[in-house]
N, C-alpha and C positions, 0 to 999 in steps of 0.2 A: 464512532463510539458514542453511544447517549446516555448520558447518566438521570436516569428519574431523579426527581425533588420530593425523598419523601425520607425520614428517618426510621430507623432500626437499631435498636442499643444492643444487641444482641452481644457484639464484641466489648472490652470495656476501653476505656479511650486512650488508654496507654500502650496497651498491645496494637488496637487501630494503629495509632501515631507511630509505633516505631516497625509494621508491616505496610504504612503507607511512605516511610523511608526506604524503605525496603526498594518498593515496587519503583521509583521514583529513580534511585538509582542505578537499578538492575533495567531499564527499558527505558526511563525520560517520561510513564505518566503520572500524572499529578491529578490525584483523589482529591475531591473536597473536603471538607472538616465534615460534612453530613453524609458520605455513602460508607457507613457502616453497613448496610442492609445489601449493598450492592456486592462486598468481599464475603456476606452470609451465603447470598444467591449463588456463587460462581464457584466459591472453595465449599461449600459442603458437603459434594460427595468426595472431592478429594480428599478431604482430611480424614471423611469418616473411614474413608479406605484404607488411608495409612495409619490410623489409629492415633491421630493428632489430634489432639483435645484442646489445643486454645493457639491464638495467631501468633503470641510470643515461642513457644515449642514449636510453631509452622517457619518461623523467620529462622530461631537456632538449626532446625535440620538442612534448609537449603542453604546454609552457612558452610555445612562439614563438608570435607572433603570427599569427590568421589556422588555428591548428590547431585548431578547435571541433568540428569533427567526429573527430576523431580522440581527444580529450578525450571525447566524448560514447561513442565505441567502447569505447572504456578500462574509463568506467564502467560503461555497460553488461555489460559481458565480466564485471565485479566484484560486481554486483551480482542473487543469486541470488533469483528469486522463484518461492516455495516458494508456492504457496494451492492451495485447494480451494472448492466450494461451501460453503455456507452453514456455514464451517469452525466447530466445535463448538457447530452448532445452540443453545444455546441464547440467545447476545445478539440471534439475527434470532427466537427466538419472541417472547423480550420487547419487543423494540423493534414486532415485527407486532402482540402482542396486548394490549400494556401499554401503550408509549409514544407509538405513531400516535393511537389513540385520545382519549388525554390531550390530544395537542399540537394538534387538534383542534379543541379550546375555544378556543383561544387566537386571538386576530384576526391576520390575514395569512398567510403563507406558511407553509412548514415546509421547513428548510432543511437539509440532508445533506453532510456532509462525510466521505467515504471516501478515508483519507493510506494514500500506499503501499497501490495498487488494485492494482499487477500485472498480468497479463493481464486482469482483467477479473470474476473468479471474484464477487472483494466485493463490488462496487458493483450488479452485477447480479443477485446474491443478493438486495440491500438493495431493486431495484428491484421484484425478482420478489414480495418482500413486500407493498411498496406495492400494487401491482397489484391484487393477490387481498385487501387490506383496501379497497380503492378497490368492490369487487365486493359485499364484505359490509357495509359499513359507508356509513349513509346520508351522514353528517357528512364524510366522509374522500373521496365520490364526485367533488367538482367544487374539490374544496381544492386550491389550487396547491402541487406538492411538487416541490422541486429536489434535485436531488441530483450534489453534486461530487466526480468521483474524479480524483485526482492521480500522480505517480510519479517519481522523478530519469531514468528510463530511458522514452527514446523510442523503445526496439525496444519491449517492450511496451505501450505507451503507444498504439501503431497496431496491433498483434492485437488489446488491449482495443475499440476503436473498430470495427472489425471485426465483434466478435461472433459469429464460428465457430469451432467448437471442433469438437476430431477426435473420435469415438466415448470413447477413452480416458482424453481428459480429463475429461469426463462422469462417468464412472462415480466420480469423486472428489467424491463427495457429492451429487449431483443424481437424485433420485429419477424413476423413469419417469413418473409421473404430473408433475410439475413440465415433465417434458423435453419429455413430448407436449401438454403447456398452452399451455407461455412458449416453445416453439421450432420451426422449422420445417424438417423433413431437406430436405438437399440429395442430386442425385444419387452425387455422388461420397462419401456415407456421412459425410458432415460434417453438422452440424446449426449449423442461423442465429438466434440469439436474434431476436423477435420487436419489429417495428419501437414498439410501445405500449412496449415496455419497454426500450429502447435510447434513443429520445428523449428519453428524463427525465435524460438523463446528460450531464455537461458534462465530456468529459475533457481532461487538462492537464498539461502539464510541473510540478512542480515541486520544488525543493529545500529538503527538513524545515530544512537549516541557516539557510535565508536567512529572511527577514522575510516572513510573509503575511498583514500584515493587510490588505491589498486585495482580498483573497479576500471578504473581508465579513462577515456573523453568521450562526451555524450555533446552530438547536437541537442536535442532535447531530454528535460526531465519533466516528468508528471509525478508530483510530491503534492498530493491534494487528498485534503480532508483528513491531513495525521496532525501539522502541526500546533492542530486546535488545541490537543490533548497533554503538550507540553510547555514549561515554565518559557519565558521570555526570553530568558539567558538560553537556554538551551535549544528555542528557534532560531534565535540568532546564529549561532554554534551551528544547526544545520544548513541553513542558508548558505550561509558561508562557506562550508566544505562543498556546497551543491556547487558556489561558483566557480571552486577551484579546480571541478570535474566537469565543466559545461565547457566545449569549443570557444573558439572568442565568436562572441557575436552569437551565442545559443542562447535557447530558448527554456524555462523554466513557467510551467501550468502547476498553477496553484487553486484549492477550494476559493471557492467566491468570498467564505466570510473570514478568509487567511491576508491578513498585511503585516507579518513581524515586522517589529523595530530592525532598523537596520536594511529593509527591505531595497528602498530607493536607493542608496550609497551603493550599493553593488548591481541594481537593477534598472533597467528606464523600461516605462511604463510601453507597451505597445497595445493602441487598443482596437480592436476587430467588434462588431455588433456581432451579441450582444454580450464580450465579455473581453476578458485583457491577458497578454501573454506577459511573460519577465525576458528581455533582454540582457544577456549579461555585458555590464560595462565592458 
């Protein structure tokens, strides 16, 4: 998510202030004091569709009872998802040539948790990996691998599911040899991730703030590049529960410019050129 640096008074700073309570509560992100212009941009056609005429009457409606889809639009509209393929190559080399291999050894499953998937970029990067280690690797060929990708937003939560992507998205990190391996063009110049590598994915609703330990044990987590977007307390808060659903001795990928407080006391640093994984103590 990137929020420009530019003001817009359009809302006035009381309705802001108590729709950026709002949003803050309901999802974990935290608006600046200056992206008025930015809740103009994203709620203007929905409001004008519902016939909401200022942000305070937008926060009373998705208050009432029975508004969950409209709650659900809200957030959506708010929440920008920014990905690309195999977005700075190199935690899917490690994880492809370092850690598959490794986690291998170990009796049972191997279990994937990709938080805040998006359209779909991650998880299918993460799976495109497996696949082609499934191919070269004897140990890795009949080893059951899961892999969970999740997201607060159920608009992309059904493009992900999906699996077709337009020419343009593509070309954001997806090399043609990957493209013409793991996908299969459509006529309409769209391409369809391929059914081996869609099946391995369990995709799901849900919300970094709430409780997941039901989710279950994950060798690794890939929680990168969401918890820029939330208050300090409430990284910590996620970390936290990420350790308490990481195997002992799993692995946790995080955004390059991500180190919450609280980071180290539950993590040791492991580091690979040219970046670093999280170890759970």
């Amino acid at each position: 998510m990137v929020f420009p640096n530019r003001d817009n008074s359009r809302f006035e700073q009381g309705e802001y202030a108590q729709f950026r309570q709002y949003l803050e509560k309901a999802c974990g992100i935290l608006l600046g004091d200056n992206k008025n212009y930015l809740i103009d941009s994203r709620l203007r056609k929905l409001m004008k569709d519902q016939g909401i005429q200022s942000l305070a009457e937008l926060v009373r409606e998705i208050d009432r009872p029975g508004a969950r889809n409209l709650r659900q639009e809200v957030i959506d509209a708010m929440t920008t998802n920014e990905t690309l393929w195999f977005r700075d190559r190199h935690p899917f080399v490690y994880l492809q040539e370092t850690l598959l291999p490794e986690l291998a050894k170990n009796p049972g499953d191997i279990s994937i948790w990709c938080a805040a998937c998006s359209t779909g970029q991650e998880p299918y990067s993460i799976s495109i990996c497996v696949e082609e280690m499934r191919r070269r690797h004897f140990s890795l060929a009949n080893k059951p691998i899961k892999l969970l990708a999740t997201d607060i937003s159920s608009r992309v939560l059904d493009q992900a599911r999906k699996g077709i992507y337009e020419p343009l998205a593509l070309k954001r990190g997806m090399s043609d040899e990957r493209l013409n391996q793991h996908f299969v063009a459509a006529a309409d110049g769209s391409w369809e991730i391929k059914p081996e590598i869609r099946r391995r994915i369990d995709f799901r609703p849900i919300n970094l703030k709430e409780n997941f330990s039901t989710l279950g044990k994950f060798d690794v987590v890939f929680c990168r590049n969401v918890l820029i977007y939330f208050s300090s307390e409430l990284q910590l808060q996620i970390i936290t529960n990420i350790h308490r659903v990481l195997k002992p001795g799993g692995y946790l990928f995080l955004g390059g410019s991500e180190t919450p407080k609280g980071l180290n006391d539950l993590f040791e640093i492991q580091y690979y050129s040219p970046g670093v994984v999280y170890v759970k103590k």
